[in-house]
N, C-alpha and C positions, 0 to 999 in steps of 0.2 A: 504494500500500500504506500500512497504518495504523498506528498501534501499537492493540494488543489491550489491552484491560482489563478485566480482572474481575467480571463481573456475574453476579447469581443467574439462570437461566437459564427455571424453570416461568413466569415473570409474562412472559417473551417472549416465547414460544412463538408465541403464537398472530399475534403480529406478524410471528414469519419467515416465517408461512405467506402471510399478507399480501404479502410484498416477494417470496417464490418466483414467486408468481399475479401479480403486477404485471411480471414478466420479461417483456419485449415482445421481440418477432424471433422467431429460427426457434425452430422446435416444440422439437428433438431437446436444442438447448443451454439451454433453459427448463427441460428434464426433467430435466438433468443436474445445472443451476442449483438448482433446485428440490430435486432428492434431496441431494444433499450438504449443503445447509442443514437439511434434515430428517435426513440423519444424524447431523451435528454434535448439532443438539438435542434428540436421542433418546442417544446418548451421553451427552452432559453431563447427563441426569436419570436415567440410572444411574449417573453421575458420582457423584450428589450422594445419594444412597445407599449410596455408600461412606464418604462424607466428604473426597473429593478433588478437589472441583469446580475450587476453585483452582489448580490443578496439571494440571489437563485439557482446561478447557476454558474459551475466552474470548471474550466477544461486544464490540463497540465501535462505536456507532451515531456518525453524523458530520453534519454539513448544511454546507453551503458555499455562501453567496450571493457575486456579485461583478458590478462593473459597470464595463461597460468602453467608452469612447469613444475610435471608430477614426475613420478618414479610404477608408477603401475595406475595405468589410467582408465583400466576396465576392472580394476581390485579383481584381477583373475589369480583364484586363489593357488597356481601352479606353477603360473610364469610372470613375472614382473616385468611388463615391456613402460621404458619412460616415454613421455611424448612431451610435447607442448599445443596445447588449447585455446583458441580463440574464439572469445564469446562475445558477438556483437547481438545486444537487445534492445528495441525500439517498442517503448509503452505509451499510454494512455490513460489519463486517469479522469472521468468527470465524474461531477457529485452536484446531482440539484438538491434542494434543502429547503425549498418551500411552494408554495401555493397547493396542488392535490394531490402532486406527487414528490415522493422522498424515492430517490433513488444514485445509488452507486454504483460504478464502471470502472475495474482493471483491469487490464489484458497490458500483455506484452508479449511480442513475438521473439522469438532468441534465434540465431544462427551459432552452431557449433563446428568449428573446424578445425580439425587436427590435423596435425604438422606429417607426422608419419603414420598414422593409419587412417586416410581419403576416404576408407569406406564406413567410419562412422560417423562423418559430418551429416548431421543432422536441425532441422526446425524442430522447436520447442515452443509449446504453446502456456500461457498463464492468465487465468482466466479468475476471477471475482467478481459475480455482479450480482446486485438484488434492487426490487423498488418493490413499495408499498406504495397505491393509488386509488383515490377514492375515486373514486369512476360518475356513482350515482353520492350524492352529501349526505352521509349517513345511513346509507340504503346499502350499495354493492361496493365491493374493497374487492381490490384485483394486489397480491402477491403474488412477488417469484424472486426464485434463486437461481445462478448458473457461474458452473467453474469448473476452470479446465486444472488439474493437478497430478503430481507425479505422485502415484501408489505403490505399495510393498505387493509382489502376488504371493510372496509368503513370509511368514515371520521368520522362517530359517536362512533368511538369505542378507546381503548386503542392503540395506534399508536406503531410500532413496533421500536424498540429501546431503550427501556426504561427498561426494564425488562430483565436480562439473563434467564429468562423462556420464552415459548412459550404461549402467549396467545391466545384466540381465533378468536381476530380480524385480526389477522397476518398471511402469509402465502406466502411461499417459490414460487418464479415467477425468470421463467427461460428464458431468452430472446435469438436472435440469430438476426445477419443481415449478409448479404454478398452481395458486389457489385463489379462485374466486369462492369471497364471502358477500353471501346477503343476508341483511338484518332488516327486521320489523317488527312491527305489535300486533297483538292480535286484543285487540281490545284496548281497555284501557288500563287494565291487570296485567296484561302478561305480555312478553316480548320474547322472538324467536332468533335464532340465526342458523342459516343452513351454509355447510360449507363442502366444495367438491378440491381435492389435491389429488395431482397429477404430479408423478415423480418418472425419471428414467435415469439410468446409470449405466455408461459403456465403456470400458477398456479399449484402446486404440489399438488393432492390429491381434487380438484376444477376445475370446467368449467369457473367458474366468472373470465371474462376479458381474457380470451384466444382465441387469436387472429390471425391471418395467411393476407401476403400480398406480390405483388407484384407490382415495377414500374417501367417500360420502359422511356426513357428521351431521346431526343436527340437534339443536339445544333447546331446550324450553325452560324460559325462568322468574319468574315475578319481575313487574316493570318499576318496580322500587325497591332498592334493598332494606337490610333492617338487622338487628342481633339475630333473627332468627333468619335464616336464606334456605334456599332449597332449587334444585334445577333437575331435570328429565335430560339424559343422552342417550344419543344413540349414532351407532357409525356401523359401516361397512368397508371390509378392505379386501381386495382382490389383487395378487403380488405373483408375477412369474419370473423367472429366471431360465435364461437364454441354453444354460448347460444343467441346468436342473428340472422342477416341474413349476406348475404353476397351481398356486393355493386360495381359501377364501375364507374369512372370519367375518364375524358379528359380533356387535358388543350391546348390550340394553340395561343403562343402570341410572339408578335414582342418588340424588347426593342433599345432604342435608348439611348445613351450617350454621354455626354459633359463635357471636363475635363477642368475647369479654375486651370491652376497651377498655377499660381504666386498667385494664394488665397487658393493651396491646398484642391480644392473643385474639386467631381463631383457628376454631375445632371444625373438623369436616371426617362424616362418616357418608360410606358410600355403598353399595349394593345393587346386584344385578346380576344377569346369565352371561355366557360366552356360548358363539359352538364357531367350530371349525375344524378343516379336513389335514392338520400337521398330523396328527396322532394314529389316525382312520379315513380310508378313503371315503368311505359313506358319511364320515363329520363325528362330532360328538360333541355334547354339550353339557357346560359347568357353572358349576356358579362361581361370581367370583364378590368378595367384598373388602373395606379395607377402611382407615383410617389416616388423617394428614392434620395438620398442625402449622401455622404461620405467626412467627416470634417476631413485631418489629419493635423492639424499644427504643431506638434512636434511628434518626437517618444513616447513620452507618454501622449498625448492626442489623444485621437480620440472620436468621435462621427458619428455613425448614426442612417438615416433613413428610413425604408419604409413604404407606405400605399400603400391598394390597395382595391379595390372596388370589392367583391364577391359575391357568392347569399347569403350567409349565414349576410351580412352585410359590414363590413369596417375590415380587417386585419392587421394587423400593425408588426413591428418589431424594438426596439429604443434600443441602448446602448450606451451609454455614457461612458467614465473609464477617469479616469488621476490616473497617478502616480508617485510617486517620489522615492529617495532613499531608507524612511521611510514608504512611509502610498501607498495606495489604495484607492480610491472610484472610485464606479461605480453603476452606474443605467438601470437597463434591464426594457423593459414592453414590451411584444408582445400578440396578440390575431391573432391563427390561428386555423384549423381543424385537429383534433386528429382521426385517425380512428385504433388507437393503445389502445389494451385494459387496459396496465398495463403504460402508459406514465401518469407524473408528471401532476397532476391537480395544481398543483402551481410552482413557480422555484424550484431550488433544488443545494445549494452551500456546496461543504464539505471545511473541513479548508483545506486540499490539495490544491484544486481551486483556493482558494482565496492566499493562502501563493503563488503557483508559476505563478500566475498573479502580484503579488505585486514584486517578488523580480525578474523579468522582466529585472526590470530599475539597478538592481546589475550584474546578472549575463545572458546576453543572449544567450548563448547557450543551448539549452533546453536540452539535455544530463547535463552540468554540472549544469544546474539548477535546473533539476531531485534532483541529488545528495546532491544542498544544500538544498532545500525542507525539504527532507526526515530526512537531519541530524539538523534542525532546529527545527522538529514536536519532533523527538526522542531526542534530548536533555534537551526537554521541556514537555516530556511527553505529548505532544497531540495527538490524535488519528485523524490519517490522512483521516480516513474516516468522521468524525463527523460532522453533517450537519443533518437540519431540513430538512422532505421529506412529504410535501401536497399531495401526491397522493395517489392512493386508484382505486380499480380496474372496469373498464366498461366496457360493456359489448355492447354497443353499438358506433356510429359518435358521436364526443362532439365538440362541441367549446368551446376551454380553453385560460381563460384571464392569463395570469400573470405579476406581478409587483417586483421586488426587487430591493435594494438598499442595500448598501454594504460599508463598511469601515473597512480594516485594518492599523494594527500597528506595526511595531517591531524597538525592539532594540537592543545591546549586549545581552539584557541581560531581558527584557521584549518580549511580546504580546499581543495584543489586537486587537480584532475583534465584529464588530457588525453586525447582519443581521435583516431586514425588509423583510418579504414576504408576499405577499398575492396572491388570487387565484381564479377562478372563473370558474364553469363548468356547463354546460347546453347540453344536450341531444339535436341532428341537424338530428339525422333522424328521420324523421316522421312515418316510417312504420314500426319498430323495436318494439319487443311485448316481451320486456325480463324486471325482476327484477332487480335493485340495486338503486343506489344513486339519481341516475339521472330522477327516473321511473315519471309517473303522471305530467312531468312537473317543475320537482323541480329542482331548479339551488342553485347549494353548493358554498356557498363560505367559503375559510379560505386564517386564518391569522398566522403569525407565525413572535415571535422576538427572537432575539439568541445573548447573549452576552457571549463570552469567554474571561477570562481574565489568563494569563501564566507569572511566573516570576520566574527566577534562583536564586534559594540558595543559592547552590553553585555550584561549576562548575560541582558537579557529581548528583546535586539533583533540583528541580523546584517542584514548587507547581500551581493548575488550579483552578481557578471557573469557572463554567457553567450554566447558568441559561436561561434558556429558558420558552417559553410560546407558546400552540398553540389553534388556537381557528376555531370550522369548525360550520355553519350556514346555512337550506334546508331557501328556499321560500314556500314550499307549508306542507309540514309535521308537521314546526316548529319545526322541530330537533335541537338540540347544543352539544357544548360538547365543552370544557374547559381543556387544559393537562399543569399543572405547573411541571416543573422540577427543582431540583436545583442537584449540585453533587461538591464535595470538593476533590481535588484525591492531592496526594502526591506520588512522583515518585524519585528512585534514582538510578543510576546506578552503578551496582556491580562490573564489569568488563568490558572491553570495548564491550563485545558482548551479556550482561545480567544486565538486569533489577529487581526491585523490586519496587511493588506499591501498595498504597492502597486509595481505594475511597469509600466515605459517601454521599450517596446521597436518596433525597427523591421527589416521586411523586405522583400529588395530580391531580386525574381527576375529574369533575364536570361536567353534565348533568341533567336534567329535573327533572330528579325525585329524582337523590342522588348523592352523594359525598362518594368517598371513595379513598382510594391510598397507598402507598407503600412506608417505610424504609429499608434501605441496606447497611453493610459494604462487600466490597470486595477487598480479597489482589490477586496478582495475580505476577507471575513469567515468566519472558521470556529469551529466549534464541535464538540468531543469531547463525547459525553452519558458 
């Protein structure tokens, strides 16, 4: 992610149409790609016929060269061949932020070329977008989500991010969501909302973990709340998978709530049936019920929780956070049903996350705290994406555990951040006849710790350490695999719109039978238009 800047928008135009038509990969997330930058700047030129361009909407074009000399540049864990790497990437970033539509747009396209091996020069594609739009004012809400990113296809292998090569265990996963909601009353007691979400997930060049899904919702609730609340759900979901089968569930449940405010607490008890065909082809159907809880005593403490009783077991959902001026912590753990092939087999926190959850309690308006995020990563040279990522792609129902724990830090003039993850994935259909991780019964677990540490030089310069560790474990295979990272980057800023930096870093992966891994210096050039 970038920071956004201010640009008159009609003399672009015709270039976003350019960088929409140059989205390579699947069709559907091209389109999606495609429309939202063409929303954005049809927006912004009715923007600019109000007089509020500046305040609406923002475009910020980027180029990024850098070259990097490694000692094994496919981490092939038998032969070490060295190369050198050149990675030229041209991004794009806009972000409208007012009138009926909120939406954001990152993509960046990357060229890879290596010096001695021609036949893995490669495009790379990165992809972040979403907009929320109120379509009808109060009536219909159109969401969506789409993003192109590099994926693990197993936890036993080289994990992707580590390497500016393309290894084998990595591979380009293109996702898409879109939900229209409508809301209304039905009298003048009660009000409804019905919502349909549309999801797809595909692997570039792979069937593994390519997935397609649809879910119907709809709520009924009293058109006034009160200490006592109460709501009617009900949904349907229908989920196939490209190397597996294709499934269907129902949910019908009643929720009842109780708000004690003078303790800043409420209580919600819930109940209802399930049926669906994971279990038995013919379906089968359960009851399921459960209980949750929401603690807020200050604006920056909050706590909750759910459980609730499924076929598949006990499902939970817990986060805890508090925060102050300075620091962050928070604690996530939930265990729920994945029927998404390329969704995170453990949490997954970038330092973006965590920095604009922390500085919350500084700045709350999430436009200007967009803003300071961004110019606190880039003064500090952190990369706003950087974050540990557990998942790895399936091809069939899983039930996925996950745990994290979290603490950041900052100051004028320092950073520091800590992340604790772990993870836990096991196969929940029983009639699914496909290959991967999860096959024969095996339930994967990983771990993963992440310690960044950042501090300013001086005011045009900052230096990082990163050090991470990630570790993935089958029950039935007795697979492992072991990823230590470390990386030392030095970063300085040349002009107020250009950068200059260079990073040393080495990684060292471990499994069963052998140890091998990888050194690298890289300097690398950027430029804000």
């Amino acid at each position: 992610m970038v920071e956004a800047k201010d640009t008159p928008l009609p003399a672009r135009r015709a270039d976003l149409s350019v960088l929409a038509d140059g989205l390579v990969g699947h069709g559907r997330v091209r389109a999606v790609a495609a429309g939202a930058i063409s929303l954005c700047a049809s927006l912004g030129a009715t923007a600019q016929t109000d007089g509020t361009s500046a305040r609406r909407l923002f475009l910020q074009p980027s180029l990024t060269i850098s070259q990097t000399l490694t000692n094994n540049y496919d981490l092939d864990p038998n032969v070490s061949e060295s190369d050198g790497i050149t990675r030229l990437a041209a991004g794009v970033a806009l972000r409208s932020t007012g009138g009926t539509l909120n939406a954001t747009v990152d993509y960046s396209l990357s060229l890879q070329s290596f010096a001695r091996h021609s036949g893995q020069n490669s495009l790379q594609n990165a992809l972040k977008a979403g907009f929320n739009a109120e379509v009808v004012d109060n009536r219909l809400q159109l969401a969506g989500t789409a993003a192109i990113s590099r994926r693990a296809v197993s936890a036993f292998g080289a994990q992707p991010g580590v390497i500016d090569g393309v290894n084998s265990n990595s591979v380009e996963v293109r996702s898409l969501q879109i939900a229209p909601t409508l809301r209304g009353s039905l009298g003048t007691a009660l009000r409804y909302s019905m919502g349909v979400e549309f999801s797809s997930s595909a692997a570039a060049g792979s069937d593994a973990g390519d997935s397609s899904g649809r879910t119907v919702q709809i709520q009924l609730e009293p058109q006034r709340g009160g200490v006592l609340g109460w709501s009617l759900n009900a949904s349907h979901r229908t989920s196939a998978f490209r190397l597996g089968r294709s499934s269907a569930s129902g949910q019908l449940a009643g929720r009842l709530g109780y708000a004690l405010t003078d303790l800043d607490l409420n209580f919600s008890a819930t109940a209802g049936a399930e049926r669906n065909d994971l279990e038995s082809a013919t379906g089968r159907t359960t009851s399921n019920w459960g209980v949750g809880l929401v603690w807020t005593p200050s604006k920056i403490t909050r706590a909750s929780a759910d459980f609730v009783h499924r076929f598949f077991g006990r499902s939970h959902a817990v986060a805890i956070s508090h925060r102050t001026p300075r620091t962050l912590w928070q604690i996530r753990s939930s265990r729920s049903l994945s029927t998404d092939g390329s969704r995170d087999g453990g949490a997954r926190g970038t330092m973006y996350d965590l920095l604009y959850a922390q500085l919350s309690a500084v700045q709350p308006d999430p436009v200007l705290r967009e803003a300071l995020v961004l110019q606190t990563l880039r003064d500090r040279g952190i990369d706003a994406n950087q974050g540990v990522d557990l998942g790895f792609l399936q091809s069939a129902a899983t039930v996925q555990e996950s745990l994290e724990a979290s603490a950041a830090w900052t100051s004028p003039r320092s950073t520091a951040t800590v992340s604790v993850r772990q993870g836990k994935s096991r196969r929940v259909d029983a009639l699914a006849n496909v290959t991967d991780d999860l096959s024969g019964g095996n339930v994967v677990r990983t771990r993963a710790l992440s310690i960044n540490l950042s501090h300013r030089l001086t005011p045009m310069s900052s230096a990082n350490l990163l050090v991470s560790q990630q570790r993935s474990e089958g029950s039935v295979t007795g697979q492992s695999n072991r990823q230590d990272q470390m990386a030392l980057q030095y970063s300085t800023r040349l002009t107020i719109d250009s950068t200059l930096g260079a990073t040393l870093r080495h990684v060292r992966i471990h499994n069963e039978t052998q140890s091998y891994g990888e050194s690298a210096l890289t300097a690398t050039y950027g430029l804000r238009f």
